[in-house]
Residue, then its C-alpha position, 0 to 999 in steps of 0.5 A: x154834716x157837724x151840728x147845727x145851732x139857730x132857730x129855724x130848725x133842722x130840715x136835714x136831720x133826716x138825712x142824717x147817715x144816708x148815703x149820697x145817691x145820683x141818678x147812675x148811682x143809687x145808694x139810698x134804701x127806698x124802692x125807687x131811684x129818688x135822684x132819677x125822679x127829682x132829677x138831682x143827687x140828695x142824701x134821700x131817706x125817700x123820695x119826699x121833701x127835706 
């Protein structure tokens, strides 16, 4: 992901140098497979929101 500019913030920063996780394939460092449970790939940090 490049930069950002705007004014209503940046809900991905978090995300920042995770890997892409899916439900067969579980790159994220949490304890559970966050794509299995949110039924969706996502560079997850956790399993919470953006």
């Amino acid at each position: 992901m490049g930069e950002y500019s705007g004014d209503a913030g940046d809900g991905m920063r978090s995300n920042e140098g995770q890997k892409f996780s899916t439900f067969d394939r579980d790159n994220d460092l949490f304890e559970k497979n966050c794509a299995l449970d949110s039924k969706g790939g996502w560079w997850f940090t956790d399993c919470g929101g953006t």
